[in-house]
N, C-alpha and C positions, 0 to 999 in steps of 0.2 A: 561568242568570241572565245576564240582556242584560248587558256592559259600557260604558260609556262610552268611544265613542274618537274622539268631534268629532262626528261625523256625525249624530249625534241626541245630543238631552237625555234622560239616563234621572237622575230625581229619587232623593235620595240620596249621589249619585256626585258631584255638582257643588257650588259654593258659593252660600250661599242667596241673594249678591246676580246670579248668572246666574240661577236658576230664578228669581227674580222679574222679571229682564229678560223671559223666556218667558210666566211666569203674566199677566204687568201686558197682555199684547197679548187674551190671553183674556176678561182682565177689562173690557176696551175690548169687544170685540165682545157679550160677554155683553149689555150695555147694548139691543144690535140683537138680540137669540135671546129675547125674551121669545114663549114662545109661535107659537115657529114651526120650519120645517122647514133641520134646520142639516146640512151635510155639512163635516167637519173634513179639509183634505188633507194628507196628510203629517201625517198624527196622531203619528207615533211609539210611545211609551209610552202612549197614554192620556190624560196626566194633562191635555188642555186639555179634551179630548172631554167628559171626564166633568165637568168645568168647568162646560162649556155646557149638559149636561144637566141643572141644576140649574137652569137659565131656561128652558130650550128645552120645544116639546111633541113632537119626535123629534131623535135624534143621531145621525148615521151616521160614524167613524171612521175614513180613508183610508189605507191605509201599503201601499208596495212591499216590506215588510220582515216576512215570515212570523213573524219570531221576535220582532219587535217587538209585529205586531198577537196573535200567542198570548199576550205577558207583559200585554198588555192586554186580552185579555178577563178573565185568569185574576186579575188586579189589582181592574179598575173594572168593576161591573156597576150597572145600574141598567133597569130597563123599558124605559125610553124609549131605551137605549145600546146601540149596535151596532158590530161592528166588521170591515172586508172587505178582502179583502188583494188590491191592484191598484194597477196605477202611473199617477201624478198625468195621462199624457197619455192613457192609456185606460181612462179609469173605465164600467164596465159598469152603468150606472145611467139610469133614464128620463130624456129631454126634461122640463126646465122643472117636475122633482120637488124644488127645494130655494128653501125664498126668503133665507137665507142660508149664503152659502159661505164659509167660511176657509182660505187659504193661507198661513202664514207662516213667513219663514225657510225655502224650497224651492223656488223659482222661481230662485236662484242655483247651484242642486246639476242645474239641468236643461239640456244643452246645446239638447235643442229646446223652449225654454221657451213659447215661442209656442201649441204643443200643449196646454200648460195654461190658457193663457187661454181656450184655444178652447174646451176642454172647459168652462172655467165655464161663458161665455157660454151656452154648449149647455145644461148645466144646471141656470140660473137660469131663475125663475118670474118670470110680469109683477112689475113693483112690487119683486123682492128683488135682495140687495146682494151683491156679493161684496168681501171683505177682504185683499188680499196686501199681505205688508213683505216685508222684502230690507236688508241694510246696506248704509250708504251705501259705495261703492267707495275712494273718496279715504280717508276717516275709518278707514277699516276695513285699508287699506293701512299707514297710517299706525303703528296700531296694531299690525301686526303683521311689523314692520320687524325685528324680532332675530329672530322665529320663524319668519317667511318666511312664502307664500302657505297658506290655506287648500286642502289636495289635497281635498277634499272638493265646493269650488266651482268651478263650469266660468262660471260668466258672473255678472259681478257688473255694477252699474248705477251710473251715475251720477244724481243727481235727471233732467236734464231730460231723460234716455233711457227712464228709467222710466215720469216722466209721458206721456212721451209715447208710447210703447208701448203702454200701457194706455190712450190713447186711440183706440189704432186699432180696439179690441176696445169698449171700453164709448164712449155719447156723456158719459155724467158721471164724473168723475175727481174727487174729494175728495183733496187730500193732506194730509198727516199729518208729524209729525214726530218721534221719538221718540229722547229723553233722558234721561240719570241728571242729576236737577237738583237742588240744594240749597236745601232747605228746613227750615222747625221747626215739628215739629207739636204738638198741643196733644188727646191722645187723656183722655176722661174715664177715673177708675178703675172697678173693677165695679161695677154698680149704676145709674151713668151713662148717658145716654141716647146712641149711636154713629149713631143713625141720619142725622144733617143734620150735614154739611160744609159747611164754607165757604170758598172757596178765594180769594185774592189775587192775582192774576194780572201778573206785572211789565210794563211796556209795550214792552217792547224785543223787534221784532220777530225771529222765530225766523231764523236760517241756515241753509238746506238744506245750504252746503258742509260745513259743521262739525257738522253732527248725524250721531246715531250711526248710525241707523233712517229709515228710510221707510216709512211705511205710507197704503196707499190706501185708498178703499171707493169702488167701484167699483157703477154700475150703469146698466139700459137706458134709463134716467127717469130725468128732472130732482129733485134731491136739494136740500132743502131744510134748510139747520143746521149746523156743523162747531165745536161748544165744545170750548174746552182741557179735556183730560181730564188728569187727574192719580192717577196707583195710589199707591196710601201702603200698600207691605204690613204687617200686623201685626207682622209681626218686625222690623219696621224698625226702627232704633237706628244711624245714622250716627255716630256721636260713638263710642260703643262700638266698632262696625265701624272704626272708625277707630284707636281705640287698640288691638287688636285686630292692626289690621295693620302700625299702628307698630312694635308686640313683635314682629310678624312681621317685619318689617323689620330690626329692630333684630337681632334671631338672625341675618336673612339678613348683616349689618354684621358682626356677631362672627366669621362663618364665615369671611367676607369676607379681615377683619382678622387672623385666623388665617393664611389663604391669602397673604396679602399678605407676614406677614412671612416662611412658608418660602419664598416669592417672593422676597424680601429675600436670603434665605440661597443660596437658587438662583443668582439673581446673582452676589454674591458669589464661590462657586463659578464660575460660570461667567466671572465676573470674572478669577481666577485660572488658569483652566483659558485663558482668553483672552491671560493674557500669558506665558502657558508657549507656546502656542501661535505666537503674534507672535515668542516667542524663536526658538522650531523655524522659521517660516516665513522669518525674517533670516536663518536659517543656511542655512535650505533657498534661499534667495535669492540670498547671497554662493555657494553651489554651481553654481546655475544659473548666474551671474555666470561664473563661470570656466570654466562647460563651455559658456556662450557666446562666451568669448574662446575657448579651444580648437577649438572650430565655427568661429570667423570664422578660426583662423589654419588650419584642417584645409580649410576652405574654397579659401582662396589656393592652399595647396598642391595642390588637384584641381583649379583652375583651371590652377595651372602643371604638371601634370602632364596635364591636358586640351591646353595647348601643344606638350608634349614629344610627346605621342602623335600629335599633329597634324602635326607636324614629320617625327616617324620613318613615319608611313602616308605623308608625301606622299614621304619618300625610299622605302620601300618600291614604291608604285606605281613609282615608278620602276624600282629594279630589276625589277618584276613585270614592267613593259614591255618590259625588255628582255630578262629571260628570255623573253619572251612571245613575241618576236623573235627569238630565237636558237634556241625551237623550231619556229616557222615555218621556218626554217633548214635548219635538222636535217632536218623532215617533209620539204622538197624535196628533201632530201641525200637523204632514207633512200627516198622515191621512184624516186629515179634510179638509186640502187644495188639496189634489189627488181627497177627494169626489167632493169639488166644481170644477178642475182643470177638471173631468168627466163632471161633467155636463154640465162645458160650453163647450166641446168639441162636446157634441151629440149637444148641438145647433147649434152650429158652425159647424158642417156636415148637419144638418138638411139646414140649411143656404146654404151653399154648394150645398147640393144634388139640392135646388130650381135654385140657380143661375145655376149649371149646366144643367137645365130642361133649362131656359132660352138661355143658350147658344147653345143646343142642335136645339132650336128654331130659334134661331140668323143664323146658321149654314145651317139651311132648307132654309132661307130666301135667304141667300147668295148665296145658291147654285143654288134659283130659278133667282136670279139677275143676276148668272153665266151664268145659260142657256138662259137669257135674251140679255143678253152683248154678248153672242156669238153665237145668232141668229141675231141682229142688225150688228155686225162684218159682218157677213156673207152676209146680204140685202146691206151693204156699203159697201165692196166687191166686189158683182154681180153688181152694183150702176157704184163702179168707173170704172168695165171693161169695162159697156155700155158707160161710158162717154166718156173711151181714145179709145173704140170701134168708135163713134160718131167723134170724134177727128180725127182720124185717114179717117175716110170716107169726111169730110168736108176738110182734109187737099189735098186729093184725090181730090176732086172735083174742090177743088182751082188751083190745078197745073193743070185739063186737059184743055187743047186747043181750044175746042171745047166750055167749061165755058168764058175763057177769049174771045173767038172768039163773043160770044152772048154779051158779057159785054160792049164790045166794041160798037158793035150794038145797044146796049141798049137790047137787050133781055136774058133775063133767070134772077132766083136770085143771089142778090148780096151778097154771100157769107159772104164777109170780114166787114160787116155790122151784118150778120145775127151771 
C-alpha cells in the first residue's frame, strides 16, 4: 500500500478539503477532455486520470513512480484508461498524439523543469491545450513558515516568472487563479434538478500575489474565452468543516492548556532551582572575589620576586665574569707550568734514557759475573767430587788389611796421619 508522505496525493490518507484542492483542478480541465486525446503528467494515484476518463475519448496516465502507476492500474481501470511509467521530461510517446495535456502540481518537483514544457509542446496536436498549476511561491512560503520548506520542491514560481516562462514555450498563455473562496450554496434535495448553476461572481479583481494557485492553459493558437470557474464539491459543508475544526482546535487549546500549566510548574521549579543557583553562584563569586585578591597580591609578589632574581642574575653575571677571568687566568697559569712541566720531563727522560744505558751496562756486567759465579760453581763442583772421590779411596785404603798388616810392621804409609 502506497503511503502518503507530501510527494503525491494518495486519496484516503489526506483531508477531504486537500483532495478537493486536487480534484477541483481536474474538474477544470475535464470541461476541455470532452472527447478528446488527454495525457495526465505526473498522475500519481490515478484518481484525476480516471477523472478525465469519464469525458475524455482516450486517457493515458504519466508517473515516474512504478509503485504509484501499479496502485493505479490495480485501483482505476476503464477502456479508455491507461497507465505508463516514465518521467515528466522524457515521455516515450508520438509527436503531436494528445490534444489535451495536463500537468499539475510537478513542474515545481522538477529542477530541469523546462524539459517538460518541452515535452508538451512536442506532444501537442494542432488546435490542443496544454494545463500546468504550480503554487504561488510567496503564498506558499508564507504558509509554510513553522514547517519550513517543502523538501519535495526544487523550484517554485512566482506569477510573473511563470507567466512568462510559459511564454517562451507556448505564443497563448491563459492565467488562472486558484482559491479556497467563500461562498453559500443553495444545492436542491433528492429528486431536484442539479444540473444548471448559477454563479455570482464578485467584482473585485483577483490578486496573483495573494492567491493560492496558478494555473495556466497553455497553447500554439490563439485561445479564445477564460470564465470564472468555480468546483463546489459534494461534500462541501464549510460551516460544519468549520466547527469541526473549532473542536479540533479547541482539543489542540485543552492540550495546550494542559502544557501550559506543567510549564507553569516547570518554571516554577526552575524558578527555584534558579535562586538556589544565584545563591551558589554569589558564593562561588565572593570565592573567586578572594582568589582574585590572592592572584592580584601573589602576583606582586612574582613581580617582586621577578626583581629579586633580576637583581641576584645581574650580581651573578658578575661573579660569573669574574670567575670567567680568573680562569682565563689560571688557563695561562696552567699553560706556562705544562711548558715548564715539558721540559723538565724531556730532562728527566733524558736523565733516564742515561741511567737506563747504565743499567743496561750494570746488567752486561752482571751477567758476565753470572757466567763467572757459575763457571767457579762448576770447578767447586768437579773440586769437591775429586775430594769425596779421594775421601772415599783413602777411607778404602784404611779398612784394607793388607794396609793395617804393613802398619803394624812398620811398613807402607800411614794413612790416618796422612
Amino acid at each position: 500500500m502506497v503511503e502518503f508522505t507530501g510527494e503525491r496525493l494518495v486519496p484516503g490518507q489526506v483531508d477531504q478539503d486537500l483532495l478537493n484542492e486536487h480534484m477541483s483542478r481536474y474538474a477544470f480541465a475535464a470541461r476541455l477532455a470532452r472527447n478528446k486525446r488527454v495525457l495526465d503528467i505526473a498522475c500519481g494515484m490515478g484518481y484525476g486520470s480516471f477523472e478525465l476518463s469519464k469525458h475524455a475519448a482516450r486517457v493515458v496516465g504519466l508517473d515516474v513512480s512504478e509503485e504509484a502507476v501499479n496502485s493505479a492500474r490495480e485501483r482505476y481501470q476503464s477502456a479508455n484508461l491507461q497507465f505508463l511509467t516514465a518521467p515528466a521530461q522524457q515521455i516515450p510517446l508520438d509527436d503531436h498524439s494528445f490534444d489535451l495535456i495536463v500537468a499539475f502540481e510537478v513542474i515545481e518537483h522538477l529542477s530541469d523543469w523546462e524539459e517538460l514544457l518541452g515535452q508538451a509542446k512536442r506532444l501537442l496536436a494542432p488546435g490542443g491545450q496544454f494545463i500546468v498549476s504550480t503554487p504561488n511561491k510567496a503564498y506558499y512560503a508564507e504558509t509554510r513558515r513553522l514547517a519550513g520548506p517543502n523538501p519535495f520542491h526544487v523550484h517554485e514560481f512566482e506569477f510573473s516568472e511563470f507567466q512568462s516562462e510559459l511564454g517562451r514555450f507556448f505564443p497563448s498563455v491563459t492565467m488562472f487563479l486558484q482559491n479556497h473562496v467563500q461562498a453559500i450554496s443553495f444545492h436542491p434535495t433528492p429528486g431536484g434538478s442539479g444540473l444548471v448553476a448559477e454563479l455570482e461572481a464578485g467584482s473585485a479583481p483577483a490578486q496573483p500575489e495573494t492567491s493560492h494557485f496558478f494555473l495556466a492553459v497553455c497553447a500554439l493558437a490563439p485561445q479564445t474565452g477564460s470564465p470564472v470557474y468555480l468546483y463546489l464539491p459534494t461534500s462541501s459543508n464549510v460551516l460544519r468543516e468549520r466547527e469541526q475544526h473549532i473542536a479540533l482546535l479547541e482539543s489542540e487549546l485543552a492540550k495546550k492548556d494542559s502544557w501550559l500549566e506543567d510549564l507553569k510548574q516547570d518554571h516554577a521549579r526552575l524558578n527555584t532551582l534558579h535562586e538556589e543557583l544565584r545563591a551558589e553562584t554569589d558564593k562561588t563569586a565572593s570565592w573567586a572575589l578572594g582568589l582574585e585578591q590572592e592572584l592580584t597580591a601573589a602576583q606582586a609578589r612574582v613581580a617582586q620576586v621577578q626583581d629579586e632574581l633580576a637583581a641576584e642574575q645581574s650580581s651573578a653575571r658578575e661573579v660569573v665574569a669574574a670567575y670567567e677571568a680568573k680562569i682565563d687566568e689560571l688557563h695561562m697559569e696552567l699553560r706556562t707550568n705544562a711548558a715548564a712541566a715539558e721540559e723538565a720531563l724531556r730532562h728527566v727522560e733524558e736523565h733516564l734514557q742515561k741511567k737506563v744505558a747504565d743499567l743496561a751496562k750494570c746488567v752486561e756486567l752482571l751477567d758476565a759475573a753470572e757466567e763467572t759465579v757459575k763457571e767457579r760453581t762448576l770447578w767447586a763442583q768437579s773440586l769437591q767430587a775429586r775430594v769425596e772421590q779421594l775421601e772415599q779411596m783413602l777411607a778404602a785404603a784404611q779398612s784394607s788389611r793388607w794396609v793395617r798388616l804393613g802398619r803394624r810392621i812398620g811398613v807402607g804409609p800411614d794413612l790416618h796421619n796422612s
